[in-house]
Phi, psi and omega in degrees: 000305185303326221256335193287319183290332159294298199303276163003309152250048114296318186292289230287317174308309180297008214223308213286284195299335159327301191288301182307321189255015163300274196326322185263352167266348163289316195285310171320294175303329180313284201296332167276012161104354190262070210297342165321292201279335157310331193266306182336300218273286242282306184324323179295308172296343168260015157278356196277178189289335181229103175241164192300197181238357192277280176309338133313321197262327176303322191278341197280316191302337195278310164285349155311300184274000201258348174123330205259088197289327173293326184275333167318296183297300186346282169313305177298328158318281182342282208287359204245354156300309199258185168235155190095032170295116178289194183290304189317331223271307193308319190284301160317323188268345143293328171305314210260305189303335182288269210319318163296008194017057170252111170273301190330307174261009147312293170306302174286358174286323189284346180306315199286326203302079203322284187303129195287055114305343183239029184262335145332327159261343165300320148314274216314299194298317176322316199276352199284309193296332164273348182271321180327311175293333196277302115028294188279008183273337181263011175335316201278350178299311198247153181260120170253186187176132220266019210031109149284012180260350190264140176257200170253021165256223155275151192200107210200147154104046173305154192201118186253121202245095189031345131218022193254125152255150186237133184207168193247144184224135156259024191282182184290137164227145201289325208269021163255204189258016146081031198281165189248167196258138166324319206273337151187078161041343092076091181254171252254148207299174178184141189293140095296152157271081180215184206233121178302118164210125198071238177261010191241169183212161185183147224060059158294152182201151203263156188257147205248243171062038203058024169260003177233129183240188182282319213212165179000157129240123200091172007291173160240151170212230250147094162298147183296328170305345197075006193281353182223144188221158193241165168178146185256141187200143184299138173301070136226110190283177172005065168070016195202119164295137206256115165249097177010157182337288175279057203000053166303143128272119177241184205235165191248133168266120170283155165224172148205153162252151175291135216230051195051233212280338187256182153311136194226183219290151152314122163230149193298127160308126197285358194236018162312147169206103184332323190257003177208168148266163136265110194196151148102032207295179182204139215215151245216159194265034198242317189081056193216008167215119193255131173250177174169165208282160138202154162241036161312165176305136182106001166282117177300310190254213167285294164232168178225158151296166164202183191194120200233176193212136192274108160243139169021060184060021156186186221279140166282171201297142189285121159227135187322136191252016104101193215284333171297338192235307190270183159188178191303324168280224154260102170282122198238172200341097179267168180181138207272157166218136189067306196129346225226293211263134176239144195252144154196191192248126156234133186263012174247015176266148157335095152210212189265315187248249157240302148276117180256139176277108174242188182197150185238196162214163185287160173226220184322293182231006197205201189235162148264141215325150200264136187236135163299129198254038163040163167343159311293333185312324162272168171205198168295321202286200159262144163212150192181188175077039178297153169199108165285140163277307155209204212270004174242354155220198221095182193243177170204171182235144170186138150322005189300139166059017181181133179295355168243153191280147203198142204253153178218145172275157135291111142223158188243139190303333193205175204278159192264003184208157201197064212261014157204151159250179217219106142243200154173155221240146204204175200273128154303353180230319186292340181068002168280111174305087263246117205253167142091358181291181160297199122184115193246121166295108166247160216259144204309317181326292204117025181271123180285116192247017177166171204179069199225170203279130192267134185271187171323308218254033198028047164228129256201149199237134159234126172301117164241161146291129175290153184073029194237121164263164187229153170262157155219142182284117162221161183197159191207123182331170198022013157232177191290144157303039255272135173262120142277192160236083174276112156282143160307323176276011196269325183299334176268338161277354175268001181260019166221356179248158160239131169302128196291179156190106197277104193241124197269163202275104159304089194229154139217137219195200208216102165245143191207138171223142222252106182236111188319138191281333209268342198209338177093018195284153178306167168234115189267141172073012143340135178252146167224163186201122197235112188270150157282117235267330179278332182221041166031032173255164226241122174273301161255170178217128151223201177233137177298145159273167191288016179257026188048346189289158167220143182236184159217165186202117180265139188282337195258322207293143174227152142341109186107353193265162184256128172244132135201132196237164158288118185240121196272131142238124198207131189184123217298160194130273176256145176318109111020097206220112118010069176223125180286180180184142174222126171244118163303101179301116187280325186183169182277149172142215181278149113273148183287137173287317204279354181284331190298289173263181152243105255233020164286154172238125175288123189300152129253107179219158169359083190116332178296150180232118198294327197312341187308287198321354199250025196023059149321135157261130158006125161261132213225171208200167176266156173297129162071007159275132144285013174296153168277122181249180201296325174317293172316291190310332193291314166319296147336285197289009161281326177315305166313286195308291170338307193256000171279001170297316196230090188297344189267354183249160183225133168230147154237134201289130182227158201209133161207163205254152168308164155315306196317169184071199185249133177317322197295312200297313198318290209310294191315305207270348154290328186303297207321316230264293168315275218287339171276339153308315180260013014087277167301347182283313180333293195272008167245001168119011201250120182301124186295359161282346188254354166210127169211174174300102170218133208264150167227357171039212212256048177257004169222073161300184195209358148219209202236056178269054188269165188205068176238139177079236169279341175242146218210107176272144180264124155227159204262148185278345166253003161311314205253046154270318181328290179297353168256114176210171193240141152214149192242083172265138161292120145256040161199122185213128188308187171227000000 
């Protein structure tokens, strides 16, 4: 018994030391990255009669990256029974139910998760099953279309170089050493080529020109000249991998310039690091803004964008495009359009599947929130590589329906993007334009998002998110601060037309408008001449425009100062018309003159009666007199001024009485009266062929308050006021 129970944990030791060294050559391949072989040992090893929790999580990761997201979950079930999942575990295993569209234990996997490093996507997932649909609704803008250039391995990070596209294929190429990559068996990436024809592209071949190594190639891109090229590669230098602290091969960005017909030597991105990655550049088409993937310090997340800019002959510090562009999960291959719009990929923003395609524009000082480009471009899958060509085609890469990435052309019905608008900013009433302004865009929040200067032509470019409204602010010393609207549908006629955006002057000035007393229509061509009431030398002179208004904008004037003038209005025609006026400035801007006065100009013709135009007052006698009293004459002299204004008319002053008294007398004391009026007009210097007197006593009433004889009207004391009047009608007017 003892010698049977002696063999027996003998066994269980060669069993026990077996499994450890299974375990440390499965930990190996893990940690160099060869997830084929790794995913083997470790799947053998969660078979054993007591296996770890180790060998589960290992085995769902190792397929997790290798693509096989169904086999992935298996293990992670498996391990998610048990305990000692880390965050990270967690986070993974969440990953492969979202490709898998299980949200429901998604959601709850990310629950278990502690660390805030991971609440920003935890927010998302609560928020994702309403946001998805919303995502897929616009689905019919786009067409897709598969390559005929995709083999049956992966084929993906297309870049179109003037009719040429260049993409990375991991299918066999004969004329390397045919080596396979670990990480899923694979063989190892290489730059293609091939020629755009329609939505297809085609005679692809892998490009040789220093593009081919022992290990990875791409992505790659291109200055618009084509004179510089970027490209990402695994850290190996001189035949040998150079690996990180926790012993990683991380990855590297090359640049080389073109040398007349060749190429010139690889050189290192001053921010490569043996301890990070660089990778996935993207190249501004001046070549002097680099965007490009790292999870160096200061990585929100897994990886992030960043953007670093070529000053004063090298490159500036990398900076992070912060939570609007990045999130806790991973950001990847960006790529540019225009100089202006940038598309890239993250599975840790809001979308439909695992990696989505979003795009931002730059905004002040920052970016703006990153917009998901929704159904078909996304999917339950990865999709990425996005590369516009213009704003209605281009390509993409995405796992849909097969576990290797696969390139598909686009094209969309209408633009998938519409990332600046054209405005320019002008005087609000002169319509002149305003170089030099302010223009601040703000966002439905009230976050001032952008900010830029108005040029020489008083026009100004601003980078939007589409689907969105905006305010926009614009100001300029001496002027008012002007409030706009940009509506979402005003943005796609604004990336080719422009908006006034109208700003008024912090002026104070003089406005005034000139209108026929008879129909109210404006008057064009008026001379006005506004004399100063304090020392009478003559201040301005204008002319009416064809809106009858005339304006001034004073240099001297302030809140609180007193104007007061005489205002001349003349014009053949029309009555001549006088009138003084004192105004306080109350606040900046205009004053209006017609609110002060009454700035109608009277026709002259037959019948008219001037005194309206002079506002005339009551001329008022004494009882049963005909003296001019002193009150009466200031009224006269208005009368006076009036025809030495307009030499061509003669009126005549007439005077008439209420019913009351006896008709014979009204008539005698109304003449005596008129004739004692025109008399002072007279006696100022005004010719007796151009005015004279005549009492009408109460014989031209002007309602029907009569009281003669037997007929006795019941009226109001201001009814028979109506009927004591002065009136001045043109009977002549000279030619």
């Amino acid at each position: 018994m003892k010698n049977i129970i002696a063999s027996l944990l003998i066994f269980a030791t060669l069993v026990t030391k077996a499994q450890s060294v299974k375990e440390k050559i499965a930990d190996k391949r893990f940690a160099d990255l060869e997830f084929v072989s790794a995913s083997e040992m470790y799947e053998e090893l969660s078979r054993s009669k007591h296996p770890k929790i180790k060998y589960y999580v290992r085995a769902g990761e190792s397929n997790l990256n290798m693509g096989d997201y169904r086999k992935a979950q298996v293990y992670y079930d498996k391990a998610y029974t048990n305990t000692g999942m880390t965050d990270q575990d967690l986070y993974n295993y969440y990953q492969v139910l979202k490709y898998n569209s299980n949200y429901p234990k998604a959601s709850e996997v990310f629950s278990k998760i502690n660390d805030n490093q991971y609440k920003l996507i935890r927010d998302n997932i609560n928020r994702k099953k309403l946001v998805v649909e919303e995502l897929k609704k616009d689905s019919s803008n786009y067409s897709l279309k598969k390559l005929s250039i995709n083999s049956d391995d992966n084929d993906f990070c297309p870049y179109v170089v003037n009719n040429e596209m260049y993409f990375l294929s991991s299918r066999r190429n004969t004329s390397v050493t045919g080596r396979k990559y670990g990480w899923d068996d694979s063989y190892y990436l290489d730059v293609y080529k091939g020629y755009i024809e329609g939505t297809d592209v085609k005679n692809e071949h892998a490009v040789k020109e220093g593009l081919k190594t022992k290990v990875h190639e791409g992505p790659i891109c291109f200055t618009k000249d084509g004179m510089v090229q970027f490209i990402t590669r695994n850290n190996f230098i001189k035949n040998k991998y150079q690996k990180s602290k926790d012993g990683r091969v991380n990855l590297k960005i090359f640049s080389r310039k073109k040398e007349g017909e060749n190429w010139g030597d690889w050189m290192e991105f001053s921010y490569n690091s043996d301890d990070y990655s660089c990778g996935h550049p993207a190249i501004s088409s001046d070549g002097k803004t680099l965007y490009f993937v790292s999870d160096m310090p200061g990585t929100l997340g897994l990886t992030d964008v960043w953007v670093t800019r070529f000053e004063n002959n090298s490159w500036t510090k990398p900076e992070n495009l912060g939570q609007s562009v990045n999130s806790e999960g991973r950001e990847m291959f960006p790529q540019l359009f225009e100089d202006e719009i940038l598309f890239y990929s993250s599975d840790g923003k809001i979308g439909i599947g695992g990696l989505d395609v979003f795009y931002t524009v730059p905004a002040e000082d920052s970016y703006f929130e990153a917009q998901n480009l929704g159904y078909p471009v996304n999917s339950q899958f990865d999709d990425f590589g996005f590369y516009a060509k213009t704003t209605t085609t281009g390509y993409l890469t995405s796992n849909r329906g097969t576990t290797k990435d696969d390139i598909y052309s686009f094209v969309a019905k209408r633009p998938i993007i519409s990332s600046a608008i054209n405005l320019i900013v002008k005087d609000n009433l002169s319509k002149e334009i305003i170089a030099d302004a302010t223009v601040v865009l703000i966002d439905e929040t009230g976050k001032p998002v952008y900010e830029a200067k108005s040029d020489s032509k008083g026009e100004i470019k601003l980078n939007v998110i589409p689907g969105k409204d905006y305010k926009i602010k614009a100001n300029k010393q001496g002027y008012k601060e002007s409030v706009g609207v940009i509506k979402e549908a005003e943005l796609t006629l604004l990336a080719n037309d422009k908006k006034e955006v109208l700003v008024e002057k912090k002026i104070i000035g003089l406005l005034g408008l000139i209108a026929d007393a008879d129909d109210l229509s404006p008057i064009e061509g008026v001379k006005i001449t506004i004399t100063d009431g304090f020392n009478k030398n003559d201040f301005l002179t204008f002319t009416t425009d064809k809106e009858g208004d005339f304006r001034h904008i004073y240099k001297d004037k302030k809140v609180g100062d007193d104007l007061s003038y005489i205002i001349k209005l003349e014009k053949d025609g029309y009555l001549t018309k006088i009138v003084p006026v004192d105004i306080t400035i109350k606040k900046e801007g205009y004053v209006l003159l017609h609110d002060y006065l009454n700035t109608k100009m009277y026709k002259i013709k037959l019948g008219a009666d001037i005194g309206k135009v002079v506002d005339l007052q009551p001329i008022y006698f004494d009882l049963g007199k005909a003296t001019v009293r002193p009150d009466a004459k200031i009224e006269l002299d208005k009368i006076v001024q009036l025809l030495t204004q307009n030499p061509s008319i003669t009126i005549e002053l007439s005077s008439h009485s209420d019913c009351r008294g006896g008709a014979a007398g009204n008539l005698a004391l109304s003449d005596k009266r008129a004739k004692a009026s025109a008399g002072y007009v007279m006696s100022k210097g005004v010719s007796g062929a151009r005015i004279y007197g005549k009492g009408y006593g109460e014989s031209k009433l002007i309602n029907d308050c009569k009281c003669e004889g037997t007929v006795v009207v019941p009226c109001s004391e201001e009814q028979h006021a109506q009927n004591r009047r002065t009136e001045f009608k043109i009977v002549k007017i000279k030619p």
